[in-house]
N, C-alpha and C positions, 0 to 999 in steps of 0.2 A: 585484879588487885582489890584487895576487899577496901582496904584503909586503914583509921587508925583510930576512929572514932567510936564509943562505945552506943548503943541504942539508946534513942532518946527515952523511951519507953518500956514499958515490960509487954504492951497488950501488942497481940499478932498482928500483920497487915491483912486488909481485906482481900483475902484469895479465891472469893468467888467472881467468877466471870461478868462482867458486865453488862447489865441486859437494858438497855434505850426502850426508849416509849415505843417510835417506831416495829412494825414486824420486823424480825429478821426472814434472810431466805439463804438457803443452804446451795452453794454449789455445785453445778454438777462438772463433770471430769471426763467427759465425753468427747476430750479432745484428742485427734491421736497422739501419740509419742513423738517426741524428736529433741535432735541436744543441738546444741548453737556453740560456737566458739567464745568463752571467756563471759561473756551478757546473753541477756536475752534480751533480740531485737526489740525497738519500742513498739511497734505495730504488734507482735506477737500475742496471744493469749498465754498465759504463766498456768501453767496446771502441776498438778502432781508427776505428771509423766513428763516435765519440760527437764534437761539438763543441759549443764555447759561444761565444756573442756577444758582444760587448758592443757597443749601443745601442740605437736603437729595433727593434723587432722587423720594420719595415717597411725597415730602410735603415739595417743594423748598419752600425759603422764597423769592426770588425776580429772575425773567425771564425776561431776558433784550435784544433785538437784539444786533448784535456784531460790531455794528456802531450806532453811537447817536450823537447828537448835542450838543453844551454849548452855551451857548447864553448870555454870556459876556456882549457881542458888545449892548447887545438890553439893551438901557437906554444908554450907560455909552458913557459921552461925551469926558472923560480927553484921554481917549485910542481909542477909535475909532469916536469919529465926531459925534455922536449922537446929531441930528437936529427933534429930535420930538415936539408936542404940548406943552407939560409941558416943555423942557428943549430947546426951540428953536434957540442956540448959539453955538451949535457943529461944525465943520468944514464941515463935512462930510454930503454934502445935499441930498443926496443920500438913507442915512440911516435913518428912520421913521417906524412911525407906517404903511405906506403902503408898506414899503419893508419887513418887518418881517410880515406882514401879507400872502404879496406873499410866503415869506420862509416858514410860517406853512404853507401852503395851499399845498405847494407841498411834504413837509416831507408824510402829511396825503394820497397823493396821491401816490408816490413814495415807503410808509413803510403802509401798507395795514391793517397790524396785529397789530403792537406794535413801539412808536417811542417813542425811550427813550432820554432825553431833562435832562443837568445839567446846573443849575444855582444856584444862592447865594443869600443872601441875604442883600449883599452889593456891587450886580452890578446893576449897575445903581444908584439914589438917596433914600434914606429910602425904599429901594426894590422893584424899577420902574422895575429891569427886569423882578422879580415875580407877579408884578401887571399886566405889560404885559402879559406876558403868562397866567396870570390868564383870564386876560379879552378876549383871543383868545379862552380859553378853553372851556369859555361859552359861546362863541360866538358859535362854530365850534363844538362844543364836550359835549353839557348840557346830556346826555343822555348817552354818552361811553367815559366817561373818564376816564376806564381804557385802551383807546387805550395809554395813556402816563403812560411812566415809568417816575417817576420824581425823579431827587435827585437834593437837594440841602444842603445850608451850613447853618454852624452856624460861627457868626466871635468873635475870644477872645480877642476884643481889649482891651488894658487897663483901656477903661472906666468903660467897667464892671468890677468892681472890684470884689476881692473872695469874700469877705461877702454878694454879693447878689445872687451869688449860692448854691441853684439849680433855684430861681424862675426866674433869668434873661432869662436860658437854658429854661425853662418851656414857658416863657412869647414871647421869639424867634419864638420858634417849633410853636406857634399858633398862630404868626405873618405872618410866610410862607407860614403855613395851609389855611388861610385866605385869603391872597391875590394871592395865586395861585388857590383858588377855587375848591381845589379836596377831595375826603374823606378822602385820605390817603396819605402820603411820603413814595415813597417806601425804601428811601436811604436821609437820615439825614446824613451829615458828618460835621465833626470838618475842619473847613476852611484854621487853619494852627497851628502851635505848641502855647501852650501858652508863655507867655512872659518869655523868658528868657529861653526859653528850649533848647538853642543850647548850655547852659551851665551843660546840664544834662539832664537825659533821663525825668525827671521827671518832670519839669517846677519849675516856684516857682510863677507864678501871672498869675493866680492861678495854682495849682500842677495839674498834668494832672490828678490826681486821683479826684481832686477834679471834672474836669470837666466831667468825667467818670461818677460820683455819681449823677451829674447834667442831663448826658445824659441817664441814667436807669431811674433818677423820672420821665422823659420825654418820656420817654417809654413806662412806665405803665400806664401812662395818656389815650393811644392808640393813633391808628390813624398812626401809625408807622411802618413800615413794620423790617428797619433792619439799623443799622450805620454804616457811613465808616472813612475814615481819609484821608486827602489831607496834601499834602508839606509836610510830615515828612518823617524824615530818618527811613531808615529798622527797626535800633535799636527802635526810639519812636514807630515804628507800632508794633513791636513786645510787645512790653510793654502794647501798647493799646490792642493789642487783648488778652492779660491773662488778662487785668484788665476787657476788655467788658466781656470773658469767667465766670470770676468770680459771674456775677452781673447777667447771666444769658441772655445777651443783644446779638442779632446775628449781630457780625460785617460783613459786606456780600463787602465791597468792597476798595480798596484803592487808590489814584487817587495823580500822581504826573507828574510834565511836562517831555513828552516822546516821542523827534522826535527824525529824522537822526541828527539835532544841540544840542542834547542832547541823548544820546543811553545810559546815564549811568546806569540808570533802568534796562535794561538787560545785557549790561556787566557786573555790579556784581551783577548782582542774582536776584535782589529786584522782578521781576517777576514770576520766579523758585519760591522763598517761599511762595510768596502767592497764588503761584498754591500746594501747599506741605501741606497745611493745612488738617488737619483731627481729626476733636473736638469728640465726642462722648458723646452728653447730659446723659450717665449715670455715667462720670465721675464729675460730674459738684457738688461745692460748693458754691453754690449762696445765698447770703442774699433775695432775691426777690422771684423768682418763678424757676420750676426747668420743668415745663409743656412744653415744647419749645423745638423743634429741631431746633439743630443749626448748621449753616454752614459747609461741609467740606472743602470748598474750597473757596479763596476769587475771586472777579473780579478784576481784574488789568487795572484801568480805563484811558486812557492818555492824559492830555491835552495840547494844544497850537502844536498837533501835526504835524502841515505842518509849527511850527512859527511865527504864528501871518499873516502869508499870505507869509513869504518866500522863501518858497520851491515850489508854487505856479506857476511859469513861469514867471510872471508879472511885477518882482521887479529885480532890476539889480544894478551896481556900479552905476550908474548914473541916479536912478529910484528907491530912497529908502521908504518901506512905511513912512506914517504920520503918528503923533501922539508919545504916549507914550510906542512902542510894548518892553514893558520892557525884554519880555522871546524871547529868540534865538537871542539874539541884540549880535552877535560875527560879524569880522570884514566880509567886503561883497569877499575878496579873499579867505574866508574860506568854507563858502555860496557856489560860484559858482560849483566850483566841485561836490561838490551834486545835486545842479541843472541840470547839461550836462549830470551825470549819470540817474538822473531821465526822461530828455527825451531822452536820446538815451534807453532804455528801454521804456519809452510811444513810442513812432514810433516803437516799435517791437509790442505792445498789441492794437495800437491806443487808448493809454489813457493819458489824463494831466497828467504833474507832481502833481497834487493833488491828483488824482489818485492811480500813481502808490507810493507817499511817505504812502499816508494810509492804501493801502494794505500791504505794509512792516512792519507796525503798529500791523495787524491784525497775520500775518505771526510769528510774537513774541507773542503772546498769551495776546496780551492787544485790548481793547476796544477804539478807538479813537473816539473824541469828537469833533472835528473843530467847528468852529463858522461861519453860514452861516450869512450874512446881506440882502438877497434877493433869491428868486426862482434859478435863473439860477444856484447860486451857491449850493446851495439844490444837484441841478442834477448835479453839479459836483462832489457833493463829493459822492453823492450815487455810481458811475461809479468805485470807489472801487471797488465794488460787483461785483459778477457774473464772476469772472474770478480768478486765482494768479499766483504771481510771480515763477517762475520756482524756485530751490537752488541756482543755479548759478547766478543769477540775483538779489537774496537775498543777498548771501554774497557778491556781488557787490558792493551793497548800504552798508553791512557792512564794508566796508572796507575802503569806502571815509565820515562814520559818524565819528560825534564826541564827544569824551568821556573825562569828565573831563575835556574840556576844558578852559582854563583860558582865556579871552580879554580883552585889554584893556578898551573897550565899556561897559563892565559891570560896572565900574567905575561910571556911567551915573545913576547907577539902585539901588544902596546901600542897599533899602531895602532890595532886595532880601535875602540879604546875609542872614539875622535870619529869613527872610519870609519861605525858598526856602527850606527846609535842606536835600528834599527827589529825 
C-alpha cells in the first residue's frame, strides 16, 4: 500500500549502496544444496541453493528460496520516485525501467535455481509493477519461467463491493495472470483485512468468508498453485486458514511487516504458529474437492524488512529517506541504535547492515523480501547468504529491536492503523 501522503521533497533518495569504514568480504556459496520444510533450521548455513517447502514432503505445493525480492518500488511513484516511461514525474531519477532491469539481471545471475519475486497488484498504477515484471519475464525468461516463484495480491478495496464477489476475485487472479505473463501464481494472497475487520475477526465489507469463497472460485479456475494472507492479525490468519482448510484451498503462506523496527511477529509468536501448523487432507470437510494435499506448515513471509532502507547505513538524523516510507517511520533516536549494533557486527562478518539486519530475519524462521531498485543493491542484499549470525550477536540485535512500539511519526501514516493489524 503506498499511502496517501504526497513527497516531502522533490530531491531523489540516496540509492547508492552503502559502503562502512570497515572492508567488506564477499560470500562464498560453496555450500551444497538442500530445502527444509517451511524455515530453515537455526544451525543451518542460508545460501543461495538453501530452499523451503511448504506441504507434504512427498508433493510440496510451493518451493521458494529463503530470500526473495518485493518489488513495490517498480512503478510506484507516491513512495519511492518512480521516474519511468509511462509515469515520467517521480522524484527518484534514478529509478526506471533501466534500473529494474539491471535488478532482474542480477537476481537471475546471483539465484541460479529459483528467484522468488512478491508484488501486488496495486503497486505501481492499474498493475505497472506486474506488467513490469511481466515484460522482464519475457523478455529474459520466455522458455523458464519457472525460474520465478511469484506471489502476488489481491487488494479489498471498498470499491469492490460484496455483491460482485466472487467475479471481481475471479476477474483480478486473471488480471495478474496476464500481465505478469506466467502460467501459473504460485502464492495469491489477500493484500489486507477487508474493510472494517479491525472490528472483528470476520470483516463486514465484505465478510472475510465471503472473500474466502471468492478465493476457492478462483482456485478452481486453475492456474493457482496456493493462498496466503498479508497485514492480518494472528487471530484473522487463524480464522483464514480453517476457513481456506475448509474449502479445501492450500493456504502455504503468511506475509506481515517484520524488521528489527518492528520484531512484533516473533515476540508474540505470530511465527511459532505458522511454523506449528499440521493439516491432514484426510480430515478435511470441503465443499469443492478433497483430491489435494495440503500444507503442513506455513512460510512466514517478511516485508519492508531493513524499513523502507533504514536499517541500511545510509540514512541518518540528518539524512532521512524521501518520499512516503510509511512502515518503520519511528523517531530516528530509536533507529540509531540498531544501526551501530548492526555495524559493529557487519565489521566482525564484513557485511552491510543490510546484510547483517536480513540475516537476523532469516535467523527467526521468516523469509525476507527487501525491495531492490537496481543491481548493485541486488548484490547487497543477496550478501545475507552464505554465512550467520552466531547466538550471541542474535540476541544482540534482539535486544536493541523494537516491539510494540508507539511514535509519534506514525501520526503521519493513519492508514496504517486498520491497514496494518498483523
Amino acid at each position: 500500500m503506498s499511502g496517501y501522503l504526497p513527497p516531502s521533497t522533490a530531491d531523489g533518495p540516496h540509492f547508492k549502496t552503502f559502503v562502512p569504514s570497515y572492508a567488506l568480504r564477499r560470500s562464498s556459496h560453496d555450500h551444497p544444496e538442500a530445502t527444509y520444510p517451511a524455515r530453515l533450521p537455526r544451525d543451518e548455513i542460508p545460501d543461495v541453493k538453501s530452499f523451503i517447502t511448504v506441504g507434504p514432503a512427498d508433493a510440496p505445493v510451493v518451493t521458494m528460496p529463503i530470500l526473495g525480492f518485493g518489488i513495490w518500488a517498480w512503478g510506484d511513484t507516491l513512495t519511492y520516485g518512480w521516474n519511468g516511461k509511462e509515469t515520467p514525474l517521480g522524484y527518484d531519477k534514478n529509478l526506471n525501467e533501466d534500473s529494474i532491469a539491471e535488478a532482474f539481471d542480477k537476481m537471475l545471475e546471483l539465484f541460479p535455481k529459483k528467484v522468488l519475486i512478491d508484488t501486488a497488484e496495486f503497486y505501481g498504477v492499474w498493475g505497472l509493477s506486474e506488467k513490469l515484471l511481466g515484460d522482464l519475464i519475457q523478455k529474459r525468461l520466455a522458455d523458464h519461467k519457472d525460474r520465478i516463484v511469484l506471489a502476488t495480491k489481491f487488494f479489498p478495496h471498498p470499491f469492490r463491493h460484496p455483491w460482485s464477489y466472487p467475479q471481481t476475485v475471479v476477474e483480478a487472479f486473471g488480471g495478474s495472470l496476464s500481465r505478469t505473463k506466467l502460467n501459473d501464481i504460485d502464492i495469491w494472497q489477500l493484500h489486507g483485512p477487508s474493510n472494517g475487520a479491525l472490528f472483528g475477526t470476520g470483516g463486514f465489507w465484505p465478510r472475510l468468508t465471503t472473500i474466502c469463497d471468492a478465493f476457492a472460485e478462483a482456485y478452481r479456475h486453475g492456474h493457482m498453485k496456493g493462498v496466503g494472507v498479508c497485514n492480518l492479525s494472528q487471530g484473522q490468519t487463524e480464522f483464514m486458514y480453517e476457513e481456506f482448510k475448509k474449502r479445501g484451498v492450500p493456504m502455504v503462506s503468511v506475509q506481515v511487516e517484520f524488521s528489527l523496527l518492528r520484531m512484533d511477529a516473533w515476540k508474540n509468536g505470530f511465527v511459532d504458529w505458522a511454523h506449528s501448523k499440521n493439516v491432514s487432507p484426510h480430515n478435511l470437510c470441503t465443499q469443492f474437492t478433497t483430491d489435494i494435499s495440503l500444507p503442513s506448515q506455513l512460510a512466514f513471509i517478511a516485508y519492508s524488512p531493513i524499513g523502507l532502507g533504514r536499517l541500511t547505513g545510509k540514512y541518518n538524523a540528518n539524512r532521512l529517506p524521501r518520499g512516503n516510507r510509511n512502515f518503520g517511520h519511528v523517531s530516528w533516536t530509536k533507529i540509531q541504535p540498531i544501526v551501530d549494533e548492526l555495524l559493529r557486527i557487519g565489521a566482525i562478518h564484513g557485511k552491510t547492515p543490510t546484510a547483517v539486519a536480513l540475516n537476523w530475519i532469516i535467523c527467526k524462521g521468516a523469509v525476507p523480501i527487501p525491495t531492490p531498485k537496481n543491481g548493485e543493491q541486488v548484490e547487497d542484499i543477496s550478501e545475507a547468504l552464505g554465512w550467520k549470525l552466531s547466538r550471541n550477536e542474535e540476541e544482540a540485535l534482539d535486544a536493541v529491536g523494537l516491539v510494540n512500539d508507539w511514535d509519534w511519526n506514525l501520526f503521519k501514516h493513519w492508514q496504517n492503523w486498520w491497514w496494518q493489524q498483523g
